[in-house]
PyMOL Python script that loads the backbone (N, CA, C, O; Angstrom):
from pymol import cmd

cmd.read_pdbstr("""\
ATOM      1  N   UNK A   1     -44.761 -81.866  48.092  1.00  0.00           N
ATOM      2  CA  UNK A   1     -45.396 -82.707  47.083  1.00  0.00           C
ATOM      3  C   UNK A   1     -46.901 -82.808  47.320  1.00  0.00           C
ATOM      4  O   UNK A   1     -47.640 -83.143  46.394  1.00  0.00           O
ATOM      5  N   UNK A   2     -47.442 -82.489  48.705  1.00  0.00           N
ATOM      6  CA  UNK A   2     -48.773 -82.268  48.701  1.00  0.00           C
ATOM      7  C   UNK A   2     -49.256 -83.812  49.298  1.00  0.00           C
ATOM      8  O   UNK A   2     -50.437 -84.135  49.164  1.00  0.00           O
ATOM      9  N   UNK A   3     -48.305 -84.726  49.948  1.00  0.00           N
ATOM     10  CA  UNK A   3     -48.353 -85.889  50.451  1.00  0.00           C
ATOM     11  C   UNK A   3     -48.323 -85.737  51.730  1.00  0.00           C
ATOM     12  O   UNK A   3     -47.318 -85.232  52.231  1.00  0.00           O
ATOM     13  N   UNK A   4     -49.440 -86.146  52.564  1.00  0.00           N
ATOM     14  CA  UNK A   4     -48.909 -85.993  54.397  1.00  0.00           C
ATOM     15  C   UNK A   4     -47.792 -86.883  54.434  1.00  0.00           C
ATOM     16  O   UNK A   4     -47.274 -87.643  53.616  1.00  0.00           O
ATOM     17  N   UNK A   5     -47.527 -86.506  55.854  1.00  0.00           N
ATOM     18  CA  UNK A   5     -46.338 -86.851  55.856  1.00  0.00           C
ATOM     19  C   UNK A   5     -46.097 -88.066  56.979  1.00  0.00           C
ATOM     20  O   UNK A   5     -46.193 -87.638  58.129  1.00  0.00           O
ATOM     21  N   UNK A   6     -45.861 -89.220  56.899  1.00  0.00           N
ATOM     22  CA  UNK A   6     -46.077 -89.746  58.295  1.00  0.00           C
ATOM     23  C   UNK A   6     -44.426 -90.030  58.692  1.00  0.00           C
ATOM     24  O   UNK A   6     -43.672 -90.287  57.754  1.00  0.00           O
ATOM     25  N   UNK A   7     -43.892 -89.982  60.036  1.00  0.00           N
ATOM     26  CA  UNK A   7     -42.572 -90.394  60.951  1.00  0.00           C
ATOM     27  C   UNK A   7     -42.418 -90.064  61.713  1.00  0.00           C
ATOM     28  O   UNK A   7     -42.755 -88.880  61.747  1.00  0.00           O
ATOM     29  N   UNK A   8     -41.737 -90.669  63.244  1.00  0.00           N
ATOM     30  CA  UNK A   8     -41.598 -91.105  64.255  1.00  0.00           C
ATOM     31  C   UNK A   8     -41.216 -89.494  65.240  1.00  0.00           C
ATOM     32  O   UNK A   8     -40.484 -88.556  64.923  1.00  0.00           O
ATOM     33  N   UNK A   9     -41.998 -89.692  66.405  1.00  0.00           N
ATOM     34  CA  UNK A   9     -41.867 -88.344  66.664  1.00  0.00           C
ATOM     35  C   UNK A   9     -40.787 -87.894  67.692  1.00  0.00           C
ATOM     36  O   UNK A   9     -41.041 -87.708  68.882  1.00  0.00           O
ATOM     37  N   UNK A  10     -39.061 -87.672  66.897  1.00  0.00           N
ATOM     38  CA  UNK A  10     -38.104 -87.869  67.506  1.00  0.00           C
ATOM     39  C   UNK A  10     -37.083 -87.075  66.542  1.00  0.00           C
ATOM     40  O   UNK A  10     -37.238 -86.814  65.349  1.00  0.00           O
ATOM     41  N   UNK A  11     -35.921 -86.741  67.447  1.00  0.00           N
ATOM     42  CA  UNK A  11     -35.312 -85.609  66.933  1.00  0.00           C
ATOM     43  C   UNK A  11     -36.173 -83.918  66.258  1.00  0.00           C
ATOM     44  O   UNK A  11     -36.946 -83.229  66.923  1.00  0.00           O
ATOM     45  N   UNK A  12     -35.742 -83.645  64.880  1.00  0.00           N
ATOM     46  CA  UNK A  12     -36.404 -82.614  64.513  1.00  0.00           C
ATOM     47  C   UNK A  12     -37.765 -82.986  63.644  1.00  0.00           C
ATOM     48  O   UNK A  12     -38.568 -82.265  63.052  1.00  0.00           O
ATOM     49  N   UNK A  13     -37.678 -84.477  63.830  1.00  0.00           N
ATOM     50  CA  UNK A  13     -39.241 -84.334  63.166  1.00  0.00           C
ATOM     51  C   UNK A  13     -40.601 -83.622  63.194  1.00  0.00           C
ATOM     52  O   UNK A  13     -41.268 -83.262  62.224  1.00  0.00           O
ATOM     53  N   UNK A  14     -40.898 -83.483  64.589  1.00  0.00           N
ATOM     54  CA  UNK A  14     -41.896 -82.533  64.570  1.00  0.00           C
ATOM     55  C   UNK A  14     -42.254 -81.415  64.153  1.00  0.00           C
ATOM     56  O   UNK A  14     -43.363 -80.993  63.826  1.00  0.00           O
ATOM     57  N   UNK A  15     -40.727 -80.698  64.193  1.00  0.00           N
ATOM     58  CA  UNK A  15     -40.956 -79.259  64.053  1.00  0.00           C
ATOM     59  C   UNK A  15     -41.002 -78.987  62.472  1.00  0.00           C
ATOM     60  O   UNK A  15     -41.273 -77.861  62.056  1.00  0.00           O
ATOM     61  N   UNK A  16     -40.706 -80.147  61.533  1.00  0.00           N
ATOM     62  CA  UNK A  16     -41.512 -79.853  60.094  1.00  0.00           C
ATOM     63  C   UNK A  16     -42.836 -80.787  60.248  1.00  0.00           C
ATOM     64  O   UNK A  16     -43.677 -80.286  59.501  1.00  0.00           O
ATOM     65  N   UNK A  17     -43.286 -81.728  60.781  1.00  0.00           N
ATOM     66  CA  UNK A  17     -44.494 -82.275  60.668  1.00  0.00           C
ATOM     67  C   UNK A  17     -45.263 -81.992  62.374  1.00  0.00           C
ATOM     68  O   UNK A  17     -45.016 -82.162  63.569  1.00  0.00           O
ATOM     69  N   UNK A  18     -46.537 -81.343  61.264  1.00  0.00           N
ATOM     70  CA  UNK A  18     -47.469 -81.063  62.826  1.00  0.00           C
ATOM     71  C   UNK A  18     -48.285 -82.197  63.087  1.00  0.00           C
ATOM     72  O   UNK A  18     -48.958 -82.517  62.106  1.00  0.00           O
ATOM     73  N   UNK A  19     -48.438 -82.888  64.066  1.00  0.00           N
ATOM     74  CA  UNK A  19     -49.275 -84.072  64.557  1.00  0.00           C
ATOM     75  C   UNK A  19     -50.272 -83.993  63.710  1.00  0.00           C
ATOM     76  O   UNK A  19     -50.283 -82.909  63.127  1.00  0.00           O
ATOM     77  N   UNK A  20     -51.194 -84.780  63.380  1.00  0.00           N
ATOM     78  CA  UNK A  20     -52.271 -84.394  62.985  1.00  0.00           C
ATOM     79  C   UNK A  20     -52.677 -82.894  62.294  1.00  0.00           C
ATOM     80  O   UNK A  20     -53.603 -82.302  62.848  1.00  0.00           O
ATOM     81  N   UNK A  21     -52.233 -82.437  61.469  1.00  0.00           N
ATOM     82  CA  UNK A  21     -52.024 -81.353  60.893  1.00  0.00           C
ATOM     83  C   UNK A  21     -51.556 -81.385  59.394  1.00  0.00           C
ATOM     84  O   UNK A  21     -52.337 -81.406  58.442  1.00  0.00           O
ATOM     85  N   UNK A  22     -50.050 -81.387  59.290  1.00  0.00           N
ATOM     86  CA  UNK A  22     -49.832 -81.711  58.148  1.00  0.00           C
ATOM     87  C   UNK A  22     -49.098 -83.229  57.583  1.00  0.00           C
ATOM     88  O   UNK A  22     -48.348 -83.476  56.639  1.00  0.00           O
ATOM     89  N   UNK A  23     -49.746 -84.113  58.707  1.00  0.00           N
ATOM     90  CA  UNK A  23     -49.269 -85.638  58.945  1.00  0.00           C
ATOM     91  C   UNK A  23     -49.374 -86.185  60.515  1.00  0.00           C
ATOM     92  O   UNK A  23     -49.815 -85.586  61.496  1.00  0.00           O
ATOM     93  N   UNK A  24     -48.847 -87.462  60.422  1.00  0.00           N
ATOM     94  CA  UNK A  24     -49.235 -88.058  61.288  1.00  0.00           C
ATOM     95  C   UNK A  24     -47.681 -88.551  62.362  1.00  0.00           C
ATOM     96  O   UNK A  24     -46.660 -88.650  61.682  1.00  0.00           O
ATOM     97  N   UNK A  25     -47.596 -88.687  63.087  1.00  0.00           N
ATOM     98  CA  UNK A  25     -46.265 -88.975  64.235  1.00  0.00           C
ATOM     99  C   UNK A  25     -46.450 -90.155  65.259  1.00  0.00           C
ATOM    100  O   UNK A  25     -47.391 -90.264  66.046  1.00  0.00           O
ATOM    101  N   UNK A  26     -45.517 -90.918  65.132  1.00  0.00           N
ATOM    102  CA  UNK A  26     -45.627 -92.405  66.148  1.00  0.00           C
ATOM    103  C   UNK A  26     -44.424 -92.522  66.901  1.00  0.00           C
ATOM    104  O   UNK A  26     -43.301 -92.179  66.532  1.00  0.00           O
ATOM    105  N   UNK A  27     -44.792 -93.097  68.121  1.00  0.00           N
ATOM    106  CA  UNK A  27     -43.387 -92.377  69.087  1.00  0.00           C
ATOM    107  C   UNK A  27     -42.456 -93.415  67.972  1.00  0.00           C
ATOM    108  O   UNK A  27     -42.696 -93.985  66.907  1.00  0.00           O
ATOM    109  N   UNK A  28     -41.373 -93.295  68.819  1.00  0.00           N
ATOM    110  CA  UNK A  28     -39.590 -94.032  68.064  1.00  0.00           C
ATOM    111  C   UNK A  28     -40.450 -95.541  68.176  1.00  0.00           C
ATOM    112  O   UNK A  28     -41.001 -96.211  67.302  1.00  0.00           O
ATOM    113  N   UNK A  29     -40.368 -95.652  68.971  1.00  0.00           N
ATOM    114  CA  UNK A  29     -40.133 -97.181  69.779  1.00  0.00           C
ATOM    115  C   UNK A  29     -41.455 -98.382  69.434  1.00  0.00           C
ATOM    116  O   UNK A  29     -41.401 -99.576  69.727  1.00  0.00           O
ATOM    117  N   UNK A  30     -42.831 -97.539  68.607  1.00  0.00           N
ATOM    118  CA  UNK A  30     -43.534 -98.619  68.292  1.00  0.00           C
ATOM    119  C   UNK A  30     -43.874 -98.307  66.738  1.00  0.00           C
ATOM    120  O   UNK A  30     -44.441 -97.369  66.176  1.00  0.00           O
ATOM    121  N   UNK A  31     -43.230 -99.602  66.263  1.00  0.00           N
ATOM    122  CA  UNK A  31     -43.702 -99.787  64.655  1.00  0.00           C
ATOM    123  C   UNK A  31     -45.016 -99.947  64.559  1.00  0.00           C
ATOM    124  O   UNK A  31     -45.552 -99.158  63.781  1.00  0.00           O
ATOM    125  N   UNK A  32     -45.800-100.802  65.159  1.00  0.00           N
ATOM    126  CA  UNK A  32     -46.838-100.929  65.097  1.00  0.00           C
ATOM    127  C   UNK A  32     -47.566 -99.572  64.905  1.00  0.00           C
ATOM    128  O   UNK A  32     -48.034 -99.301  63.798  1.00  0.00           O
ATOM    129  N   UNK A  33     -47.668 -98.789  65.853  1.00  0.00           N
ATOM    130  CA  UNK A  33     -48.276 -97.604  65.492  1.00  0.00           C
ATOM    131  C   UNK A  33     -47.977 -96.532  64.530  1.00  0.00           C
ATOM    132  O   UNK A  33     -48.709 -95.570  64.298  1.00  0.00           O
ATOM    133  N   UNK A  34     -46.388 -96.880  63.777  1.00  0.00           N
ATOM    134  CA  UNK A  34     -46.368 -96.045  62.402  1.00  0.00           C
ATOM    135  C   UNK A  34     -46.724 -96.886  61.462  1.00  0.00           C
ATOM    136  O   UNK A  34     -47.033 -96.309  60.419  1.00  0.00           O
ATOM    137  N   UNK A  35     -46.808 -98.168  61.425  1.00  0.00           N
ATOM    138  CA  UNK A  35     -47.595 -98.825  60.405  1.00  0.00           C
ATOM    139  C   UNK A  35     -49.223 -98.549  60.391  1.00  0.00           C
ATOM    140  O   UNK A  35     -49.850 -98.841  59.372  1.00  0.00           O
ATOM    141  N   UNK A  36     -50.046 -97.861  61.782  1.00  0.00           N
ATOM    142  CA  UNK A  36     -50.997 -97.447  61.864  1.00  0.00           C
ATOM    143  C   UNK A  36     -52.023 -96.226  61.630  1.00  0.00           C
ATOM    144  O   UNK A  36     -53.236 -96.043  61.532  1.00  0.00           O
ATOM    145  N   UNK A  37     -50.612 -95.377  61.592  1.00  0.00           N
ATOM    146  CA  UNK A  37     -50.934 -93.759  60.998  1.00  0.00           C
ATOM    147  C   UNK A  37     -50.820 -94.200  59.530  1.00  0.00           C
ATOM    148  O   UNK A  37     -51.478 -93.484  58.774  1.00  0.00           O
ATOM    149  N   UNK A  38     -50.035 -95.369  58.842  1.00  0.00           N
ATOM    150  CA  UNK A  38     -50.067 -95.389  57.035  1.00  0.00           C
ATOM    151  C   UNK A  38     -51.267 -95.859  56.969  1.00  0.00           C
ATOM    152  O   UNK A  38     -51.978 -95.461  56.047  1.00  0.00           O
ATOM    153  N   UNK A  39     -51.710 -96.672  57.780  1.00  0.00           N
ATOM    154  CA  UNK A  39     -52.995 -97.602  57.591  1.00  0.00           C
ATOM    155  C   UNK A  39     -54.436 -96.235  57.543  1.00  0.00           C
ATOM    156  O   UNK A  39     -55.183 -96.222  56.565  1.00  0.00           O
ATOM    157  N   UNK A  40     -54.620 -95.243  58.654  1.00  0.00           N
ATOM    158  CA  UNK A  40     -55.386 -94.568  58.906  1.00  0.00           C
ATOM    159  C   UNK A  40     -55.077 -93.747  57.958  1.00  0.00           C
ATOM    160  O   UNK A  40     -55.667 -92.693  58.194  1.00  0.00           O
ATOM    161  N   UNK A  41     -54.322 -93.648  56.787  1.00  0.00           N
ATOM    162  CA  UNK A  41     -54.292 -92.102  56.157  1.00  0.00           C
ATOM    163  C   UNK A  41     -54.662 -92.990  54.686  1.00  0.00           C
ATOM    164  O   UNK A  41     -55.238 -92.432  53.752  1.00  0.00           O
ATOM    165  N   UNK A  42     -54.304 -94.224  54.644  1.00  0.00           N
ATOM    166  CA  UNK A  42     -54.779 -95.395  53.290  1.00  0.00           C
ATOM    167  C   UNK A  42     -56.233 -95.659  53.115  1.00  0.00           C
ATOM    168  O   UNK A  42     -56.889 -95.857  52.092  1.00  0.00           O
ATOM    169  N   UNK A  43     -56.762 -95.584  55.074  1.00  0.00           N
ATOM    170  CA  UNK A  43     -58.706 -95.939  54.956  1.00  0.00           C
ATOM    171  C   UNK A  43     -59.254 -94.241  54.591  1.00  0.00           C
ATOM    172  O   UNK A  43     -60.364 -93.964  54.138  1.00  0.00           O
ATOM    173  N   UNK A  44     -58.351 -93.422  54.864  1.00  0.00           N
ATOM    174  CA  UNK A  44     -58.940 -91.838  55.191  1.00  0.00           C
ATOM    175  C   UNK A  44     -58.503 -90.562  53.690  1.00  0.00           C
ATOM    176  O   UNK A  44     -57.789 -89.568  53.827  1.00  0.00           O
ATOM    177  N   UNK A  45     -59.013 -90.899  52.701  1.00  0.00           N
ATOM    178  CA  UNK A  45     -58.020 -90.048  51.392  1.00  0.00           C
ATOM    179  C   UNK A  45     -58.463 -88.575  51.625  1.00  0.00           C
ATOM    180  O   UNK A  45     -57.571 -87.729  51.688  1.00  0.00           O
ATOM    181  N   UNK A  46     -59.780 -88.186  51.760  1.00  0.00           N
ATOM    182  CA  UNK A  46     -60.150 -87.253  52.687  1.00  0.00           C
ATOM    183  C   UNK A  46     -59.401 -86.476  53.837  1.00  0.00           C
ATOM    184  O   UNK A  46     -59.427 -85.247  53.900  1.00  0.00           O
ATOM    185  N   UNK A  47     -58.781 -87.212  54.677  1.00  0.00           N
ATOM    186  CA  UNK A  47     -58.232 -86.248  55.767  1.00  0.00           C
ATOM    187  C   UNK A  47     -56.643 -86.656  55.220  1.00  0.00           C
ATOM    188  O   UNK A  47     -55.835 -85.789  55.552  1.00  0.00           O
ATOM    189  N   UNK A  48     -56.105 -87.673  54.536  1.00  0.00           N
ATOM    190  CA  UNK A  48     -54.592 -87.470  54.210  1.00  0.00           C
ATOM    191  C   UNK A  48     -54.775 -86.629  53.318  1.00  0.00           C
ATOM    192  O   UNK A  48     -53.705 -86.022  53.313  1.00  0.00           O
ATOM    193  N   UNK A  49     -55.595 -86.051  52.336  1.00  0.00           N
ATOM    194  CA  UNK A  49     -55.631 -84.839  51.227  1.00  0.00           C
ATOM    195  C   UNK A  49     -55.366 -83.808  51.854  1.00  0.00           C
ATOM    196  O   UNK A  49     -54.483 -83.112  51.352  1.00  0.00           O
ATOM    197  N   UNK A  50     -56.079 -83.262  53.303  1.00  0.00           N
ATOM    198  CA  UNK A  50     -55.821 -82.108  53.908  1.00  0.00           C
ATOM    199  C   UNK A  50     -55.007 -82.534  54.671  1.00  0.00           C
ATOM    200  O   UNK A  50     -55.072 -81.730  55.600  1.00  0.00           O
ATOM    201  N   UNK A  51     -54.317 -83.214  54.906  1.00  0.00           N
ATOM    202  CA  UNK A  51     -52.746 -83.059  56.064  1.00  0.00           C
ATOM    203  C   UNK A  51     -51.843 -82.808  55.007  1.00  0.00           C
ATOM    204  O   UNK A  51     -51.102 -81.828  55.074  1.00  0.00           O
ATOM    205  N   UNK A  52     -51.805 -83.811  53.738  1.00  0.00           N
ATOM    206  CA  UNK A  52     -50.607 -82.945  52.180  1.00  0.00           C
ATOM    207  C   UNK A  52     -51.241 -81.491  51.881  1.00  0.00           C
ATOM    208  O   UNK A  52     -50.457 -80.554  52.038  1.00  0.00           O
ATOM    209  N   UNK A  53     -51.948 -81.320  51.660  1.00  0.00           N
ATOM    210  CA  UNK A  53     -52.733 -79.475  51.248  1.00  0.00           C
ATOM    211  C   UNK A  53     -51.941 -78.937  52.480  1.00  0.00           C
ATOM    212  O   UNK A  53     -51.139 -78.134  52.003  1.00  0.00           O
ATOM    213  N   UNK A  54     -51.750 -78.995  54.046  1.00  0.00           N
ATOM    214  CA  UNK A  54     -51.501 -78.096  55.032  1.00  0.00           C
ATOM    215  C   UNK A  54     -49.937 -78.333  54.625  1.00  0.00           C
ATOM    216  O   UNK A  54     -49.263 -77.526  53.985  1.00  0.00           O
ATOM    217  N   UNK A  55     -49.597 -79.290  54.998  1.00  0.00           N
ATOM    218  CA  UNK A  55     -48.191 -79.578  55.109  1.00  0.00           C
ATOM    219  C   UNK A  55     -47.217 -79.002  53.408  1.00  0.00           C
ATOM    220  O   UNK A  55     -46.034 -78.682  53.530  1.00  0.00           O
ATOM    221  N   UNK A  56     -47.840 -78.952  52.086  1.00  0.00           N
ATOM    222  CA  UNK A  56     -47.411 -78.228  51.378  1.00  0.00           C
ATOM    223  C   UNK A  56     -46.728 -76.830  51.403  1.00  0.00           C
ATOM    224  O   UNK A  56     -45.642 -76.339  51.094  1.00  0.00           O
ATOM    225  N   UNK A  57     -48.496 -76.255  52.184  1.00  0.00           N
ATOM    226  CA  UNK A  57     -48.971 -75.040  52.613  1.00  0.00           C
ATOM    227  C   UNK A  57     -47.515 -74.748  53.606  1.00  0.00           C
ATOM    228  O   UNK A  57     -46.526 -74.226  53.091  1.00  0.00           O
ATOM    229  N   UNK A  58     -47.532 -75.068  54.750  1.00  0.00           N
ATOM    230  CA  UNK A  58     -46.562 -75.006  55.784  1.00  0.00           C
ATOM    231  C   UNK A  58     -45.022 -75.067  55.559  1.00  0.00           C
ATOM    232  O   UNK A  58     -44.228 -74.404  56.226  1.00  0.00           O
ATOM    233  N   UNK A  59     -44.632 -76.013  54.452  1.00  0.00           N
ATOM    234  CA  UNK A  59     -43.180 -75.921  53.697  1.00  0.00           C
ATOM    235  C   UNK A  59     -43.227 -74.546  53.003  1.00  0.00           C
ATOM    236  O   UNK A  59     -42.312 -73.736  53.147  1.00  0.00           O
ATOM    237  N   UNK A  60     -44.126 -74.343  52.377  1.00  0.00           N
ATOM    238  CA  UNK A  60     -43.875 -73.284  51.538  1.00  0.00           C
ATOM    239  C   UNK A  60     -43.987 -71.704  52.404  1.00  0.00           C
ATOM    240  O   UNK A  60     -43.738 -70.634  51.850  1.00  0.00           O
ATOM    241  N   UNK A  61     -44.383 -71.831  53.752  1.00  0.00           N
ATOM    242  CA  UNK A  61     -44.506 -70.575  54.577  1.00  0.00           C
ATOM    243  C   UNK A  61     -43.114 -70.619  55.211  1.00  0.00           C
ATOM    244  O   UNK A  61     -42.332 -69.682  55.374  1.00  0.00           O
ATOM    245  N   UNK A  62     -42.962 -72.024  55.562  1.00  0.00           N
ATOM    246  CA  UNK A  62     -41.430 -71.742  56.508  1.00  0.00           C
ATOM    247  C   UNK A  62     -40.355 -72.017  56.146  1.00  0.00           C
ATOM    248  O   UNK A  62     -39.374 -71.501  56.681  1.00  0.00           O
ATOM    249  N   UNK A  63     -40.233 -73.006  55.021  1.00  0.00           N
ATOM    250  CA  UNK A  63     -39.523 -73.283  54.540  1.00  0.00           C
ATOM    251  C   UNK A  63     -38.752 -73.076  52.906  1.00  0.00           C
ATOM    252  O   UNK A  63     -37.778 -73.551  52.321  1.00  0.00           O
ATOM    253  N   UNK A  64     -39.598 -72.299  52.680  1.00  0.00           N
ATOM    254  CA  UNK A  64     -39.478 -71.895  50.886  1.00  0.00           C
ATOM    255  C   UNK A  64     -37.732 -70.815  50.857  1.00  0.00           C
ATOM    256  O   UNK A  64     -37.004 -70.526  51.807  1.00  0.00           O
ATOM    257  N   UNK A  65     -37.621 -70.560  49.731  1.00  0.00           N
ATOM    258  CA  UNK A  65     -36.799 -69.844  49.633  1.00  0.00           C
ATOM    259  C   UNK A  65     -37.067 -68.259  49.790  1.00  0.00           C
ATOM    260  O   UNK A  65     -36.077 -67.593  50.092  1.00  0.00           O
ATOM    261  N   UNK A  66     -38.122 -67.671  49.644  1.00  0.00           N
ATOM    262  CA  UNK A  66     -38.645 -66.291  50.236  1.00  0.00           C
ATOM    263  C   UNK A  66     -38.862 -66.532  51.500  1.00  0.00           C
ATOM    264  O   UNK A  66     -38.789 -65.448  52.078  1.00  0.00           O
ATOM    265  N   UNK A  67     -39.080 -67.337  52.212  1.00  0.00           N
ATOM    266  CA  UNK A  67     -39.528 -67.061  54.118  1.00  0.00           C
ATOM    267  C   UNK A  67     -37.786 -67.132  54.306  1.00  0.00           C
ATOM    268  O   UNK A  67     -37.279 -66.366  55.125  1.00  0.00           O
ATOM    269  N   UNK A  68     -36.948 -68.032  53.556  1.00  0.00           N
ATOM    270  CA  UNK A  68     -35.059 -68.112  54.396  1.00  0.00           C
ATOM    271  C   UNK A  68     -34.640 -66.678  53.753  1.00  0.00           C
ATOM    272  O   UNK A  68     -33.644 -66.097  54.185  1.00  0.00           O
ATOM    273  N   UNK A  69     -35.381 -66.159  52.773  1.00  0.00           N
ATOM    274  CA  UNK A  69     -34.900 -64.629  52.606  1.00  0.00           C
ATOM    275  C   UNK A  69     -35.608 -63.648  53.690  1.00  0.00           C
ATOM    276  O   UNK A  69     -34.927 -62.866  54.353  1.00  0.00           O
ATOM    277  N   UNK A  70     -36.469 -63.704  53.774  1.00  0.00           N
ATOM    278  CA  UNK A  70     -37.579 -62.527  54.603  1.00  0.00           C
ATOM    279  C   UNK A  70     -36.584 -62.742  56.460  1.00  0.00           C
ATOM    280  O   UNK A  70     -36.226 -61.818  57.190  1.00  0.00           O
ATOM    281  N   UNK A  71     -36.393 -64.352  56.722  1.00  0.00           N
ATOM    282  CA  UNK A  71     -35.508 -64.870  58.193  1.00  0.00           C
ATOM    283  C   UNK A  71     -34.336 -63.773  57.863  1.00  0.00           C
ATOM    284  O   UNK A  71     -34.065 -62.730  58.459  1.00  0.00           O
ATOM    285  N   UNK A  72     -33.767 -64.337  56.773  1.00  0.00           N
ATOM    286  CA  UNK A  72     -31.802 -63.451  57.016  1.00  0.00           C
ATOM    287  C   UNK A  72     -32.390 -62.035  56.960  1.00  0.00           C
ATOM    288  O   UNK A  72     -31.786 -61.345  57.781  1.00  0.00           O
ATOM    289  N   UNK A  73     -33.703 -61.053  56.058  1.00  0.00           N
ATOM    290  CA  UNK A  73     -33.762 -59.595  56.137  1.00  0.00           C
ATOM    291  C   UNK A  73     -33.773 -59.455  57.420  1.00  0.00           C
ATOM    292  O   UNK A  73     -32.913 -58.799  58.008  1.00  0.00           O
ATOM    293  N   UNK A  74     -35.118 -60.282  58.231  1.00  0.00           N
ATOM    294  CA  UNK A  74     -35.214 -59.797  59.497  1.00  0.00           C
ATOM    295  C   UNK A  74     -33.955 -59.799  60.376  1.00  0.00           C
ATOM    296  O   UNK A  74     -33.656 -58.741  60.930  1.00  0.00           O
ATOM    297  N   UNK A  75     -33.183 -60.892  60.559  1.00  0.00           N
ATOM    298  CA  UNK A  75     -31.669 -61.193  61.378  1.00  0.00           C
ATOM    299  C   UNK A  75     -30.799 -59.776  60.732  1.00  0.00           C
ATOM    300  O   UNK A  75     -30.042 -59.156  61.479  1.00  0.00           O
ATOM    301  N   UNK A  76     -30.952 -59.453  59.623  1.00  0.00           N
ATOM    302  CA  UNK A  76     -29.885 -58.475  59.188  1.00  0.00           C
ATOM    303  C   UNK A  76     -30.637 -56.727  60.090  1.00  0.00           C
ATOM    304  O   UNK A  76     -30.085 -55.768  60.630  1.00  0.00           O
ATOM    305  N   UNK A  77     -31.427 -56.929  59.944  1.00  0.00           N
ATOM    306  CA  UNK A  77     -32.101 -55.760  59.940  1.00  0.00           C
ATOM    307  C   UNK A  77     -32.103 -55.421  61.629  1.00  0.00           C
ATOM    308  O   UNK A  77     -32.066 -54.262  62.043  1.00  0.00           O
ATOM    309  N   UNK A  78     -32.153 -56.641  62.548  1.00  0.00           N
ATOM    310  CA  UNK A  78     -31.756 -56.398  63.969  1.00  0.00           C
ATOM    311  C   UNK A  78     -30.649 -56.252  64.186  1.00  0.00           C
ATOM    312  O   UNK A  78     -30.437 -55.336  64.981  1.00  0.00           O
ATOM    313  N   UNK A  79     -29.580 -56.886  63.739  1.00  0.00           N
ATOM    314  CA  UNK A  79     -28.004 -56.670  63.617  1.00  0.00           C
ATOM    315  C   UNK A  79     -27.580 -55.082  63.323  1.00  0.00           C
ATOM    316  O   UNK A  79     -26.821 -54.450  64.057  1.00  0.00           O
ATOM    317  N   UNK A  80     -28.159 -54.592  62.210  1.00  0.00           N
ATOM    318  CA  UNK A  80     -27.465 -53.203  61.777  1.00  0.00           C
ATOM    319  C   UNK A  80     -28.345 -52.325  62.798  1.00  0.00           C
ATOM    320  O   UNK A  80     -27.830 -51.274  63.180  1.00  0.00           O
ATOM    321  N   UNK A  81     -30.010 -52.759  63.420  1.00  0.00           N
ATOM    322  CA  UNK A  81     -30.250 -51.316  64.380  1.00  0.00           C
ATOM    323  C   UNK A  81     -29.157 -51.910  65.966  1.00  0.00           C
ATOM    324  O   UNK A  81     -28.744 -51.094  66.791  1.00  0.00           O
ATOM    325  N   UNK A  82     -28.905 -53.304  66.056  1.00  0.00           N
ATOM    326  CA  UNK A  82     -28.093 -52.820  67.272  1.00  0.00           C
ATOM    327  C   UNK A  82     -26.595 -52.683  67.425  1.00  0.00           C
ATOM    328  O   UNK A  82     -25.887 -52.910  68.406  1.00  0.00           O
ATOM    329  N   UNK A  83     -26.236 -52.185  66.012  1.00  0.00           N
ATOM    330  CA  UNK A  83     -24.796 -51.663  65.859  1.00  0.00           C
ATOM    331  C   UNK A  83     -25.135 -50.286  65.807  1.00  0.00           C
ATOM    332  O   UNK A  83     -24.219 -49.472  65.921  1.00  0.00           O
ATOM    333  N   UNK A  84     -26.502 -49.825  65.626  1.00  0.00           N
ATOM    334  CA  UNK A  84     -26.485 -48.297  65.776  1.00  0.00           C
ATOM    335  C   UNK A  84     -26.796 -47.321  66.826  1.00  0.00           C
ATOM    336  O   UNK A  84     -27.000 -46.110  66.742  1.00  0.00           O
ATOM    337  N   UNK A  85     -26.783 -48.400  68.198  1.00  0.00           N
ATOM    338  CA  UNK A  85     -27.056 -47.866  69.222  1.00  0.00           C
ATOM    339  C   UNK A  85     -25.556 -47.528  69.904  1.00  0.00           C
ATOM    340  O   UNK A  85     -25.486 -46.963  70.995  1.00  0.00           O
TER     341      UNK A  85
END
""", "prot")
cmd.dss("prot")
cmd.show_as("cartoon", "prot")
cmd.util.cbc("prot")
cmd.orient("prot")
């Protein structure tokens, strides 16, 4: 949607949101500081514009439906050369 992204930096969250990149991350355990990354991206429209622009950017490289096609070519394409050895 082109919105950074802000949540707690636990389980698989990270690995779709980059710290400071395409959003912002606050450990589990303090609200205070995810109420502080909303606060810093509410004073900052400037740098939350480019964490939604990257983080768009970044869904659509790793996560789109051509990169889960281009993943299974590549997985297929190692599978059939090491059935041909």
């Amino acid at each position: 949607a082109g919105v950074p992204a802000v949540g707690l930096n636990l389980a698989g969250v990270p690995e779709v949101v980059a710290d400071g990149e395409t959003g912002l991350l606050a450990p589990s355990e303090d609200a205070g500081l995810l109420a502080g990354c909303i606060d810093r991206l509410l004073a900052d429209p400037a740098f939350a514009r480019r964490l939604g622009t990257a983080g768009a950017q970044r869904v659509m490289n790793r996560h789109s439906l051509a990169a889960a096609s281009r993943e299974i070519e590549d997985i297929l394409k190692r599978f059939v050369w090491s059935c041909d050895e």
